[in-house]
VEXZA-534634 format. One line per field, with one value per residue: residue number from 1; residue in one letter; chain; y, z, x of N, C-alpha, C in turn. Coordinates in Angstrom, 1 decimal, always signed. Example, Ala and Ser with C-alpha at 12.3 -4.5 7.8 and 13.67 -1.06 7.14 Angstrom:
// residues 2
n <- [1  2];
res <- [A  S];
chain <- [A  A];
nyy <- [-5.7  -2.2];
nzz <- [+7.8  +7.1];
nxx <- [+13.2  +12.8];
cayy <- [-4.5  -1.1];
cazz <- [+7.8  +7.1];
caxx <- [+12.3  +13.7];
cyy <- [-3.3  +0.0];
czz <- [+7.8  +7.9];
cxx <- [+13.2  +12.9];
//
This chain:
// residues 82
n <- [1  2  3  4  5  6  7  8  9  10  11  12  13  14  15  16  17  18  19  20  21  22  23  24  25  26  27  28  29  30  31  32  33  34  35  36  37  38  39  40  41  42  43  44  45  46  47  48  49  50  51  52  53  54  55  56  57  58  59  60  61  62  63  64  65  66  67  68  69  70  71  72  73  74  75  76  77  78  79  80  81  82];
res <- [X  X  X  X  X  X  X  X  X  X  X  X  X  X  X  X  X  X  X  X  X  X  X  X  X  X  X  X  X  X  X  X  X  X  X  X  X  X  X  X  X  X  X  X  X  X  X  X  X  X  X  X  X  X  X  X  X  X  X  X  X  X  X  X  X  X  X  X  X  X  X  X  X  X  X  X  X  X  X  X  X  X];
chain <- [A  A  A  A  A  A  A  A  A  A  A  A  A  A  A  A  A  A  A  A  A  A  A  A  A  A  A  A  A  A  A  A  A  A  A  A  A  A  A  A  A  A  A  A  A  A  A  A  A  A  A  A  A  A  A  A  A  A  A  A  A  A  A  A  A  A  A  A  A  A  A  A  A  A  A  A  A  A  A  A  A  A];
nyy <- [-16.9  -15.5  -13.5  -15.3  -16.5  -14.6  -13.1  -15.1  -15.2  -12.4  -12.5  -14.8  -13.1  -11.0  -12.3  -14.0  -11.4  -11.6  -13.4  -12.8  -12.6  -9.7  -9.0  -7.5  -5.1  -4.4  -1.6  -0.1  -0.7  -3.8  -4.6  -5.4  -8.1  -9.0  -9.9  -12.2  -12.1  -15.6  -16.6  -18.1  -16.6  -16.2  -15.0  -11.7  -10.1  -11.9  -11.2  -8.1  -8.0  -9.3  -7.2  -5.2  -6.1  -6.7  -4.3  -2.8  -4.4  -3.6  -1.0  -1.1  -2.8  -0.6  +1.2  +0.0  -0.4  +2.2  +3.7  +2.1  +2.6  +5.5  +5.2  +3.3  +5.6  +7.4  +6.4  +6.2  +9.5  +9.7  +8.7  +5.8  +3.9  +1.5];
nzz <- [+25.9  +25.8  +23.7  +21.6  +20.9  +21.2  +18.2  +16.4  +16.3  +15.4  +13.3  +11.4  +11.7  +10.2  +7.9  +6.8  +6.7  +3.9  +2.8  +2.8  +0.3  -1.5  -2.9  -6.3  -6.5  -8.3  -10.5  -12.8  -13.9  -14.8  -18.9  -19.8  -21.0  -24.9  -27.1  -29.9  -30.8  -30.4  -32.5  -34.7  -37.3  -39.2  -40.3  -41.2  -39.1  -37.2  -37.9  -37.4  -34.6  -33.9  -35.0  -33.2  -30.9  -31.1  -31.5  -29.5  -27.5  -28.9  -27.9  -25.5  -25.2  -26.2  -24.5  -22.0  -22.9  -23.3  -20.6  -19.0  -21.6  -20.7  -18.2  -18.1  -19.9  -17.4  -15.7  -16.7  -17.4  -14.8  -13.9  -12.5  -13.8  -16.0];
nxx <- [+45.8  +43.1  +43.3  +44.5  +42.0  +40.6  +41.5  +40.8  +38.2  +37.8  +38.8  +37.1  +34.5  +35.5  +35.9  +33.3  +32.4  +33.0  +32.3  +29.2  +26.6  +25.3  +22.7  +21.9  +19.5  +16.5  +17.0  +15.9  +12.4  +10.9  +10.1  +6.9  +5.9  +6.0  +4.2  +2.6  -1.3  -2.3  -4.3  -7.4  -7.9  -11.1  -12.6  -13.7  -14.7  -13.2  -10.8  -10.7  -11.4  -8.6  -6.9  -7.7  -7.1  -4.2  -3.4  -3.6  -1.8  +0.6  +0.6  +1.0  +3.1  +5.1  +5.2  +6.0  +8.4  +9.3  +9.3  +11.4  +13.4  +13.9  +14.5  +17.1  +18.2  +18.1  +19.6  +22.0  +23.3  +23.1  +25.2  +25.1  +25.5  +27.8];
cayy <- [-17.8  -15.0  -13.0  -16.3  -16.6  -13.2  -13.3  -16.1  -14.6  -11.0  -13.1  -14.8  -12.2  -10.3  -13.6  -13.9  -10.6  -11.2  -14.1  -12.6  -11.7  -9.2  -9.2  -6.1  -4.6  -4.0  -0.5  +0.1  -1.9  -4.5  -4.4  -6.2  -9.5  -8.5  -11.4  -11.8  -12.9  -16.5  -16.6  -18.4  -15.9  -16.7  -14.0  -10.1  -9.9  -11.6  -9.8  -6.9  -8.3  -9.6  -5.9  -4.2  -6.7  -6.1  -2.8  -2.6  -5.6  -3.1  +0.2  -1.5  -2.8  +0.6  +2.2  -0.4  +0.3  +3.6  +3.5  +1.4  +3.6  +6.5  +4.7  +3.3  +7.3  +8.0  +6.1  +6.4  +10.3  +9.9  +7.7  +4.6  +2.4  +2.4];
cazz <- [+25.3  +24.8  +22.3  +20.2  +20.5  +20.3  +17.1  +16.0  +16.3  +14.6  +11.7  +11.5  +11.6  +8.2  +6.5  +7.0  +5.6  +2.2  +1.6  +2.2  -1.1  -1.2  -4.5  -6.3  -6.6  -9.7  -10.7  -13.6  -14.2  -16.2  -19.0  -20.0  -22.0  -26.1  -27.8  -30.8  -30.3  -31.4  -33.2  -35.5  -38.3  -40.3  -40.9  -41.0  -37.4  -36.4  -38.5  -36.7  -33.0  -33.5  -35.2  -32.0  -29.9  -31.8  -31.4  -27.6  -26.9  -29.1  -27.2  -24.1  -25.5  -26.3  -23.4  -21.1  -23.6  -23.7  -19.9  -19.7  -21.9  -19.6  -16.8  -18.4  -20.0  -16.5  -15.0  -17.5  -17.0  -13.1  -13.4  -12.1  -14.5  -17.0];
caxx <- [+44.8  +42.0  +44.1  +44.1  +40.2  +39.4  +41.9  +39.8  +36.8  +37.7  +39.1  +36.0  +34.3  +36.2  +36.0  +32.3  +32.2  +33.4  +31.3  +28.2  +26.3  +24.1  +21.3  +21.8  +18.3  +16.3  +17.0  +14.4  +11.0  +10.6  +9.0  +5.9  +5.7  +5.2  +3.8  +1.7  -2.1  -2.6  -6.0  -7.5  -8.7  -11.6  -14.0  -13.4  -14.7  -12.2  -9.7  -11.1  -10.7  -7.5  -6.1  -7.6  -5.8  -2.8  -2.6  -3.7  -0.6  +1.9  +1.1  +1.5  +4.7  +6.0  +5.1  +7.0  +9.7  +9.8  +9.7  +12.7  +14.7  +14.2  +15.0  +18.6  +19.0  +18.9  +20.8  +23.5  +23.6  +23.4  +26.5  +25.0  +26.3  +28.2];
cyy <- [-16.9  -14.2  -13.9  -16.6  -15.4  -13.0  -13.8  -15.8  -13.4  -11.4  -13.6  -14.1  -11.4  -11.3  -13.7  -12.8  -10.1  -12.1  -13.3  -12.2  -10.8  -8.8  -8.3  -6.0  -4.2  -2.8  +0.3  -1.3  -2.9  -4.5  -5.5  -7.1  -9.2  -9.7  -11.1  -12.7  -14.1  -16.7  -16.9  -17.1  -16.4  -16.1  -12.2  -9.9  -10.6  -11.2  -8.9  -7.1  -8.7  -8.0  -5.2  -4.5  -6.6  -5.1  -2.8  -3.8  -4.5  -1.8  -0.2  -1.8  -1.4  +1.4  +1.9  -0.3  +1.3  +3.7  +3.1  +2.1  +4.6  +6.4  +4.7  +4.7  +7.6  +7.7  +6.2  +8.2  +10.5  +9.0  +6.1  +3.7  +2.3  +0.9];
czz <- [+24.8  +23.7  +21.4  +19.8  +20.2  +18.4  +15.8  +15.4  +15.3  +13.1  +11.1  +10.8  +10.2  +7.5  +6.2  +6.4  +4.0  +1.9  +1.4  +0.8  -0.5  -2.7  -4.8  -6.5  -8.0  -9.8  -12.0  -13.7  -15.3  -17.3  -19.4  -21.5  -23.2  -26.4  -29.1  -30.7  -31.3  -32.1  -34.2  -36.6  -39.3  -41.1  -40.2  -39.7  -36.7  -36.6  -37.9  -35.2  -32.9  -33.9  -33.9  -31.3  -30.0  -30.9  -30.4  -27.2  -27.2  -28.4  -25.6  -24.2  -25.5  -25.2  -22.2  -22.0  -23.5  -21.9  -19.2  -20.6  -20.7  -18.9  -16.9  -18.8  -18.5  -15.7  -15.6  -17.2  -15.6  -12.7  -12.7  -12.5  -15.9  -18.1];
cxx <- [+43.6  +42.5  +43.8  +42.6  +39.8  +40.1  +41.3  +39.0  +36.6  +37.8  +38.1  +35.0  +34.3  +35.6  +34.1  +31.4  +32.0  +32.7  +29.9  +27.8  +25.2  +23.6  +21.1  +20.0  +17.7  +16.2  +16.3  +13.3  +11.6  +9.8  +8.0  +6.3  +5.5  +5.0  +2.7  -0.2  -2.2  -3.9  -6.4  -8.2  -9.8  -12.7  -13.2  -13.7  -13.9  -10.4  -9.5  -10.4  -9.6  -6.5  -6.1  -6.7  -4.3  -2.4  -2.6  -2.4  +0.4  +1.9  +1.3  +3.0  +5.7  +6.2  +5.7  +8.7  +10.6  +10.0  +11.0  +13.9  +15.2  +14.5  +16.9  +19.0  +19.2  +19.8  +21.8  +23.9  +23.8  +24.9  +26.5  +25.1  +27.0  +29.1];
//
């Protein structure tokens, strides 16, 4: 009778094993949000402030980009995914 419970139990056990999941992990950043600013335009000054903002949104953009590449180049030469 304990053979069939410990049997039980070991089986159990295995089976138990294969359900868990486990949540692969994020293996580069994410990158940042691009978007475009919405703003009414209606005078060269805010021509102006919306260009700056521009530009400060797209080197942010690039730079989580460019980030992000590097990450997947490396992992693709380290073999981690393929």
């Amino acid at each position: 009778m304990k053979t069939g419970y410990t049997a039980a139990l070991v089986a159990a056990f295995f089976l138990s094993a294969c359900t868990a999941r486990h949540m692969p992990q994020d293996l580069c950043p994410m990158p940042p949000e691009c978007r475009v600013p919405e703003q009414e335009i209606l005078t060269q000054g805010d021509l102006a402030q919306v260009f700056v903002e521009t530009r400060s949104e797209l080197l942010q953009c690039k730079a989580g980009r460019d980030i992000l590449v590097q990450c997947l180049n490396g992992l693709s030469n380290r073999g981690g995914w393929k």
